[in-house]
VEXPATI-753634 format. One record per residue: residue in three letters; x, y, z of N, C-alpha, C, O, CB in turn. Coordinates in steps of 0.2 Angstrom, whole numbers, plus 5000, padded with zeros to 4 digits. Glycine has a CB too. Layout:
REM residues N
r neast nnorth nup caeast canorth caup ceast cnorth cup oeast onorth oup cbeast cbnorth cbup
ALA X Y Z X Y Z X Y Z X Y Z X Y Z
...
END
This chain:
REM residues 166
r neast nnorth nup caeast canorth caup ceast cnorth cup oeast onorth oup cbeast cbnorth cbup
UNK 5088 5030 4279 5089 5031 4286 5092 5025 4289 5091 5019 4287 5083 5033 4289
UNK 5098 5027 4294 5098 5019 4298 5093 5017 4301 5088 5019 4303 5104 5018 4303
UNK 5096 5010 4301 5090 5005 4307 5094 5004 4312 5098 5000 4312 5087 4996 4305
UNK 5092 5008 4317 5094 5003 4325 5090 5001 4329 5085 5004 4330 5097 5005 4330
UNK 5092 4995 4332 5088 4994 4339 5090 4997 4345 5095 5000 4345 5087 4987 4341
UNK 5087 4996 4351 5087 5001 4357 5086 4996 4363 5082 4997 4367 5081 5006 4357
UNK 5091 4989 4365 5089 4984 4367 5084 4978 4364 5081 4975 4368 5089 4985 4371
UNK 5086 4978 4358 5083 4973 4354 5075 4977 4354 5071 4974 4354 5083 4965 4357
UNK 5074 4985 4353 5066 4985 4352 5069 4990 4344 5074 4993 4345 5058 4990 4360
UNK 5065 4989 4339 5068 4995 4334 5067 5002 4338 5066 5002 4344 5063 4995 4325
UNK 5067 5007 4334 5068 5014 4334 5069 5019 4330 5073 5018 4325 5073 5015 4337
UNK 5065 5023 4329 5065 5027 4325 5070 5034 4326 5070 5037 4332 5057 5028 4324
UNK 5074 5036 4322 5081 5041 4322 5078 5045 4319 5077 5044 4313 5087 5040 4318
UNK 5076 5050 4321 5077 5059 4320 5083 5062 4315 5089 5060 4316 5078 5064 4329
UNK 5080 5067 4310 5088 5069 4308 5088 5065 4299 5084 5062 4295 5096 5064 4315
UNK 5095 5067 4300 5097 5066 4292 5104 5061 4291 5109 5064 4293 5099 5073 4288
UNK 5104 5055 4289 5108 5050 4290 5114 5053 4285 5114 5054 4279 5105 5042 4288
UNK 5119 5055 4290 5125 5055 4286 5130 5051 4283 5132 5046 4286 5127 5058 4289
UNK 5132 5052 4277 5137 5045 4273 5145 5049 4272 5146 5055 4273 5134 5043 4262
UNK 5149 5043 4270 5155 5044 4268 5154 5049 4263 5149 5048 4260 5158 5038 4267
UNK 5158 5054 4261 5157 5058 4256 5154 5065 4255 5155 5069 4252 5156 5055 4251
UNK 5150 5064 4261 5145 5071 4262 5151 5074 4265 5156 5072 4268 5138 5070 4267
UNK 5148 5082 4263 5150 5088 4268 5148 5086 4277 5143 5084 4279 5145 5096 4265
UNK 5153 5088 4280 5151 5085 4286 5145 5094 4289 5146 5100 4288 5159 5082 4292
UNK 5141 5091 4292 5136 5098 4291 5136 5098 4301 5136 5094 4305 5126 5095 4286
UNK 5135 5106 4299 5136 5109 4307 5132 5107 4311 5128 5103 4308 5137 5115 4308
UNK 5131 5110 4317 5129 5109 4324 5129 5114 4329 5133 5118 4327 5130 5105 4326
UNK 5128 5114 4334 5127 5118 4339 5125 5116 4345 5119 5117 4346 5123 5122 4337
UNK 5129 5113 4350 5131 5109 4357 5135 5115 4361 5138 5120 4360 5138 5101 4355
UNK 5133 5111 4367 5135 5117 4373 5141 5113 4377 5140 5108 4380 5129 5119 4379
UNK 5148 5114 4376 5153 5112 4381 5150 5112 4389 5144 5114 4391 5160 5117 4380
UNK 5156 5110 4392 5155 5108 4401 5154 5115 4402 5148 5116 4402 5161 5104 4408
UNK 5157 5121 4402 5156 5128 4403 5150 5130 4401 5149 5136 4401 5160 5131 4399
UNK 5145 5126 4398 5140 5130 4392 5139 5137 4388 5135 5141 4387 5136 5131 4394
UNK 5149 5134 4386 5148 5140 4379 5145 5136 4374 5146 5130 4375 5155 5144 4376
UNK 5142 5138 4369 5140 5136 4362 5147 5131 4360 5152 5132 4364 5139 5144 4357
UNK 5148 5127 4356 5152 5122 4352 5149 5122 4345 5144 5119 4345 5152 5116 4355
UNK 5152 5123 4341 5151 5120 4333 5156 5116 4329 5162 5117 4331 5151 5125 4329
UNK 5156 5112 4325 5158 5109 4321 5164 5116 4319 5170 5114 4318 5153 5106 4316
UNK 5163 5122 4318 5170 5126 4313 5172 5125 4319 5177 5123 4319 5169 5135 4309
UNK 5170 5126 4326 5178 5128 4331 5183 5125 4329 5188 5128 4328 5179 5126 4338
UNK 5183 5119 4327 5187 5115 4327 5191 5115 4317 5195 5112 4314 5182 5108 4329
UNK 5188 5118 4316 5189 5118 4309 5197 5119 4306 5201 5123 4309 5183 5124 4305
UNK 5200 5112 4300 5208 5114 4301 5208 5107 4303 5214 5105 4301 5211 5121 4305
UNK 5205 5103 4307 5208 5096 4311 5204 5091 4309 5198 5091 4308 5209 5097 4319
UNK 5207 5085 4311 5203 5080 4309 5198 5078 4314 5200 5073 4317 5206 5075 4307
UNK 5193 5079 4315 5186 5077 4320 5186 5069 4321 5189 5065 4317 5179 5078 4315
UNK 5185 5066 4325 5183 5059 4327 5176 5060 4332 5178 5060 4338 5190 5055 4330
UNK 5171 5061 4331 5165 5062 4333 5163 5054 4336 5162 5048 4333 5161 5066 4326
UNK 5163 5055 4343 5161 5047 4348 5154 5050 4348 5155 5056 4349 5166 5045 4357
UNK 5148 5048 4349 5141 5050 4349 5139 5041 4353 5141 5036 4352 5136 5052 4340
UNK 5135 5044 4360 5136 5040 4364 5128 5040 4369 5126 5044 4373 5143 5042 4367
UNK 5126 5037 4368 5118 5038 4372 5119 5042 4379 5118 5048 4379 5114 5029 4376
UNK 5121 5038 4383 5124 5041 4390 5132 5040 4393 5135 5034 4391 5118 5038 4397
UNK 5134 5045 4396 5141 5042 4398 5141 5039 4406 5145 5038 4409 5147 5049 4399
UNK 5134 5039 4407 5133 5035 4414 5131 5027 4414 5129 5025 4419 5127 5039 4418
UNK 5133 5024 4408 5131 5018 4403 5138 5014 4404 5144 5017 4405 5129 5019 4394
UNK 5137 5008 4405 5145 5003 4404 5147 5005 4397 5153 5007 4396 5144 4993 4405
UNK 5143 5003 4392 5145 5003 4385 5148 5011 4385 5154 5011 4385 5140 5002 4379
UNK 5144 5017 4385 5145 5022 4383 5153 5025 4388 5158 5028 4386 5138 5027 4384
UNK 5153 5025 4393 5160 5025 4397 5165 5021 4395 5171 5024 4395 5159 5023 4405
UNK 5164 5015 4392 5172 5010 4390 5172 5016 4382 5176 5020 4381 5171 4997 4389
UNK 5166 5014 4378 5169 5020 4371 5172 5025 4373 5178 5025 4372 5162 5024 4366
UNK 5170 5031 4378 5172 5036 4379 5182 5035 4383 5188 5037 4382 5166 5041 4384
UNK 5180 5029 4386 5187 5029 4388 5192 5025 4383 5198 5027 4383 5188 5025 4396
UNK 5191 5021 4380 5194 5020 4373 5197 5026 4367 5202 5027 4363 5190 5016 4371
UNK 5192 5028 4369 5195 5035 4364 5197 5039 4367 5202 5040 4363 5191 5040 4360
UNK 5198 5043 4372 5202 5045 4377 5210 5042 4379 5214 5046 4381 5197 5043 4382
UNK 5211 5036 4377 5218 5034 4379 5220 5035 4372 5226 5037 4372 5220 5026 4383
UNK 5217 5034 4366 5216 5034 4358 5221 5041 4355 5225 5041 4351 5208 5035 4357
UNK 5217 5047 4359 5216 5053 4357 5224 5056 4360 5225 5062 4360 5208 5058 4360
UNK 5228 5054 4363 5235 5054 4368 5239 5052 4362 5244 5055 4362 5235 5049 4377
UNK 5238 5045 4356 5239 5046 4351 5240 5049 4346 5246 5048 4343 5239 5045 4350
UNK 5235 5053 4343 5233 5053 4335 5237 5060 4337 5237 5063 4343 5224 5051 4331
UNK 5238 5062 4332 5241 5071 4331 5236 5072 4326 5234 5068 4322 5249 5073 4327
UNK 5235 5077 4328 5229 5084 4323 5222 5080 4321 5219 5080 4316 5234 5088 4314
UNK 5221 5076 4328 5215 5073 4326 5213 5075 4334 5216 5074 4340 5215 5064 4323
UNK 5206 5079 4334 5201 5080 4340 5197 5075 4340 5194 5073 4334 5197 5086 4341
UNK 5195 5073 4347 5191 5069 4349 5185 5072 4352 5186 5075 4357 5195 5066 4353
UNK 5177 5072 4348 5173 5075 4352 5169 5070 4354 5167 5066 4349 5170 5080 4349
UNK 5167 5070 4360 5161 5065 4361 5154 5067 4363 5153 5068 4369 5164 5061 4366
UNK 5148 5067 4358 5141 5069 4361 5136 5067 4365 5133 5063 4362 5138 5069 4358
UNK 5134 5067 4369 5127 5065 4371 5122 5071 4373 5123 5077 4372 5127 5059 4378
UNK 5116 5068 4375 5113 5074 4378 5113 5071 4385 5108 5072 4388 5105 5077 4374
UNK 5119 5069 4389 5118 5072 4396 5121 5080 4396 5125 5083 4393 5122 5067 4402
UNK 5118 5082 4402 5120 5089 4405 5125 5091 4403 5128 5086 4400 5121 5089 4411
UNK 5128 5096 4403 5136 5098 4404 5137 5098 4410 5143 5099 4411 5138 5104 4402
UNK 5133 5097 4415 5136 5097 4421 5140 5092 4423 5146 5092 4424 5132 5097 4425
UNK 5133 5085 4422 5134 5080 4421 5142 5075 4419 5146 5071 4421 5129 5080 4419
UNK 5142 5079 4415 5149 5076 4407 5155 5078 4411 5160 5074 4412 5148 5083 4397
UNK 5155 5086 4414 5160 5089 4418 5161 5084 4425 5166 5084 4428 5158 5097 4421
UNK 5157 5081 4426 5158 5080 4433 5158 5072 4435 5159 5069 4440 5152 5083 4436
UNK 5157 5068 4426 5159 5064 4427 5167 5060 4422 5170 5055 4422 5152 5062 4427
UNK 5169 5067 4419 5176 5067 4416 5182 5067 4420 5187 5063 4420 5176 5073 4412
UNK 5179 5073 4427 5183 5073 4434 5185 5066 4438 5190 5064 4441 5180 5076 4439
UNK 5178 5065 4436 5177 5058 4441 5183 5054 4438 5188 5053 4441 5168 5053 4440
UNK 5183 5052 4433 5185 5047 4428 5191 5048 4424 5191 5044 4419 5179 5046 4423
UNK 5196 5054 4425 5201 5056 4422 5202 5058 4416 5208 5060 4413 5204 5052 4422
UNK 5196 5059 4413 5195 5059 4407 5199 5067 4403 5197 5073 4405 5186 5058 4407
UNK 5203 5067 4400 5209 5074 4398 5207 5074 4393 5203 5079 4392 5217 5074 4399
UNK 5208 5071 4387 5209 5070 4381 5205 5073 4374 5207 5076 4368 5208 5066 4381
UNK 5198 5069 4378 5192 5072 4373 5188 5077 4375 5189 5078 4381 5187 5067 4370
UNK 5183 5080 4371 5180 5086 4373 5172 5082 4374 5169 5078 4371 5181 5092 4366
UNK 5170 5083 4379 5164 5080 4380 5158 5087 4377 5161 5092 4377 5162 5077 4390
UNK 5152 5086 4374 5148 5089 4373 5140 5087 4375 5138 5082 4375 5150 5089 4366
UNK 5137 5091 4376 5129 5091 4377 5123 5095 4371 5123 5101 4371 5128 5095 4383
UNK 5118 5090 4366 5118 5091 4362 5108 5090 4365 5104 5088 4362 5124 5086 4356
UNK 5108 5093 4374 5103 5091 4378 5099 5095 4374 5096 5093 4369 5102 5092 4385
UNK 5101 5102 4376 5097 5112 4372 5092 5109 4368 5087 5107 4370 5103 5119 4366
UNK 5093 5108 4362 5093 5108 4354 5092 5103 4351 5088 5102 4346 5098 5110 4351
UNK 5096 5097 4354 5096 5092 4346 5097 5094 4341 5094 5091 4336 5092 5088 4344
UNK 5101 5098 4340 5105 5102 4335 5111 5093 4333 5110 5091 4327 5109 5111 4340
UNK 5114 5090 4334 5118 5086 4332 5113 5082 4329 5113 5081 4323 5122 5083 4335
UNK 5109 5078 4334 5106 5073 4333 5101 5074 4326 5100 5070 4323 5102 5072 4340
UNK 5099 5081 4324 5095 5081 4319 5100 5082 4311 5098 5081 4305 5089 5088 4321
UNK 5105 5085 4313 5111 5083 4308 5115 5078 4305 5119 5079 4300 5113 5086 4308
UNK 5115 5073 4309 5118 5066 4311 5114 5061 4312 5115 5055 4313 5121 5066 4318
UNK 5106 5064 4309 5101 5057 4310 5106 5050 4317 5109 5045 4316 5101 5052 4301
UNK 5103 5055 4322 5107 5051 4326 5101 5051 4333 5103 5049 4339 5115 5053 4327
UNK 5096 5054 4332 5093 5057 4337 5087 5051 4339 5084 5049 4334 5089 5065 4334
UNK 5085 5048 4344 5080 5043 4345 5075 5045 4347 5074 5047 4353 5083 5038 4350
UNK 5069 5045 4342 5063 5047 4344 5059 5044 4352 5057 5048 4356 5058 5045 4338
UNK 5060 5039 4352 5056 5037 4357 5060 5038 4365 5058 5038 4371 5053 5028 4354
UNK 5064 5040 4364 5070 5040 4371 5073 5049 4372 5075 5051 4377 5079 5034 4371
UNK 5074 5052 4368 5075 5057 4367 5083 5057 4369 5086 5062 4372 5071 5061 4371
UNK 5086 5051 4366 5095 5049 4368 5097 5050 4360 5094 5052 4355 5097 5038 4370
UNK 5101 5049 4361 5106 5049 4354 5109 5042 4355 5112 5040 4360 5112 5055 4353
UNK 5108 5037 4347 5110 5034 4346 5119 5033 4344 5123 5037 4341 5106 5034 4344
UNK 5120 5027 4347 5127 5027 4347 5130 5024 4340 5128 5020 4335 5129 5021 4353
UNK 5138 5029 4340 5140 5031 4331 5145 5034 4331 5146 5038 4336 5135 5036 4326
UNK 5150 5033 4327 5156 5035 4326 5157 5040 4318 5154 5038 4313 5160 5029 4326
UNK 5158 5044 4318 5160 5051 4313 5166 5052 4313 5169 5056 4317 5157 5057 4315
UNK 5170 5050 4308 5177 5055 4304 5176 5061 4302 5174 5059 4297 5180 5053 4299
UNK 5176 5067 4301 5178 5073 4297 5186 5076 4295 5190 5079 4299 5175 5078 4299
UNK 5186 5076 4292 5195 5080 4289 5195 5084 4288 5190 5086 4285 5200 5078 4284
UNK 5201 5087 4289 5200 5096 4289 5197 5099 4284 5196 5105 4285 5207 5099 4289
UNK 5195 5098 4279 5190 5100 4273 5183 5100 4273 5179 5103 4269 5190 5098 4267
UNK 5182 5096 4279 5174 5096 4282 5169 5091 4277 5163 5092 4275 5170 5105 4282
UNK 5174 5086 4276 5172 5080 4271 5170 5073 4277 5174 5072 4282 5181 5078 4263
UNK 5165 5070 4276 5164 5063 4282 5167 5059 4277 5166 5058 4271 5155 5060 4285
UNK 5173 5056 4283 5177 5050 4279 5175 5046 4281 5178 5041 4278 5182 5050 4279
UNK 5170 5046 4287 5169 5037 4290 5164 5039 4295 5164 5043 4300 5177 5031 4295
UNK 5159 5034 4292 5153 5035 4296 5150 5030 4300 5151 5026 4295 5148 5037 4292
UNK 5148 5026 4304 5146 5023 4307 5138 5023 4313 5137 5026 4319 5151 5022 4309
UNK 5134 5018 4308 5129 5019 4315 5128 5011 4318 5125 5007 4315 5120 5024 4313
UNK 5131 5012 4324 5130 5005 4329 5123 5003 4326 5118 5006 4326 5129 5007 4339
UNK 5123 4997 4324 5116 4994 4324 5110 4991 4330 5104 4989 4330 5118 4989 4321
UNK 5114 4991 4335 5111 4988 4343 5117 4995 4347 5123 4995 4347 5113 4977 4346
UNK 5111 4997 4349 5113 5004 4352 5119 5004 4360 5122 5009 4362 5105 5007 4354
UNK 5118 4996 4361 5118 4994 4367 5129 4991 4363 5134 4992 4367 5110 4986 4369
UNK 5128 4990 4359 5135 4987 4358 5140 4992 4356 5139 4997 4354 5134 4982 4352
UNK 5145 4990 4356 5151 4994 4353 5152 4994 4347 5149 4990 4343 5157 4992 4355
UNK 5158 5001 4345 5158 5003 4340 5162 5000 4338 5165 4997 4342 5157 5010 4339
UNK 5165 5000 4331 5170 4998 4328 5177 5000 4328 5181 5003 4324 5169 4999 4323
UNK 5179 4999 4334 5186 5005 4338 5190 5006 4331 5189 5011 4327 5194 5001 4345
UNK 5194 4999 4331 5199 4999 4327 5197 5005 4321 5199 5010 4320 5201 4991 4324
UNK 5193 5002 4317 5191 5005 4311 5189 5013 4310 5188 5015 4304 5187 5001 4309
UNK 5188 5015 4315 5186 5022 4317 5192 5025 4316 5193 5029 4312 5184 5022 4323
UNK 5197 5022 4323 5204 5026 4321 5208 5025 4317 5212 5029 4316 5209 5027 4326
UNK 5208 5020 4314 5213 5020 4307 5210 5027 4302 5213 5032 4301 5211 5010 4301
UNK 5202 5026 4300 5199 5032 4296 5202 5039 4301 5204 5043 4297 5189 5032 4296
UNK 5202 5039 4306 5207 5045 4311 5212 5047 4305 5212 5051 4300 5212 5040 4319
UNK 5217 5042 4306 5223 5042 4308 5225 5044 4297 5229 5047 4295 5225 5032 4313
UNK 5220 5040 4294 5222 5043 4288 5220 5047 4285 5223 5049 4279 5223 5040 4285
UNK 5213 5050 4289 5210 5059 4287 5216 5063 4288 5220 5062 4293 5205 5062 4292
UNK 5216 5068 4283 5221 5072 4283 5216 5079 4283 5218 5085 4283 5227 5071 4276
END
């Protein structure tokens, strides 16, 4: 399992730590609309999965808007980004914030990601901050779990694994 901390306290992750080479394994998240969302909607394209504590965070708003100016680049690469705020929330604060690009998701319902993504934070009921490649065969090509929940992700190296998932 990974180790993160949560402002320097450890934390314990819910879930199943995903690796490079795994089948990337579904889920069940509600868009700003609260229809259902799965990993197959998308199926056919290369995923770049942004997983983000809160989008109401400095860190988690600069990730999401980094990938957001990102995703205006890459061709046949979708940008999904998780947390469990609201869908309301996500909707309302994408408007706020210009946000076009990526698909914001709520993973509140269920923890349906969080328990497939060992990405889920027992003691906060957040999801830990982490970056996910999948390519259209539903293979993880790059996985990443922030080690201090609080810090940024590895931009660059995230969208290069983008950019050369096929």
């Amino acid at each position: 399992m990974a180790s993160i901390t949560f402002k320097g306290n450890p934390v314990t992750l819910l879930g199943n730590e995903v690796k490079v080479g795994d089948k990337a394994p579904n889920f069940v998240v509600l868009a700003n609309d609260l229809s259902e969302v799965t990993l197959d909607n998308s199926k056919g394209t290369v995923r770049l999965i942004s997983v983000v504590p809160s989008l109401d965070t400095g860190v988690c708003d600069a990730q999401t808007r980094r990938f957001n100016e990102e995703a205006a680049k890459l061709d046949n690469v979708k940008i999904l980004t998780v947390s469990v705020d609201l869908p309301f929330a996500q909707k309302r604060w994408c408007g706020a914030n210009g946000i076009e690009n990526v698909q914001t998701l709520s993973d509140h319902r269920d923890l349906s990601f969080a328990e497939a993504y060992g990405v889920g934070i027992k003691e906060l009921r957040l999801l830990a901050r982490a970056v996910f490649v999948v390519d259209s065969s539903e293979t993880v090509t790059y996985a990443e779990y922030v080690s201090e929940a609080t810090n940024h992700p590895n931009y660059e190296a995230a969208i290069e694994a983008a950019k050369q998932a096929k």
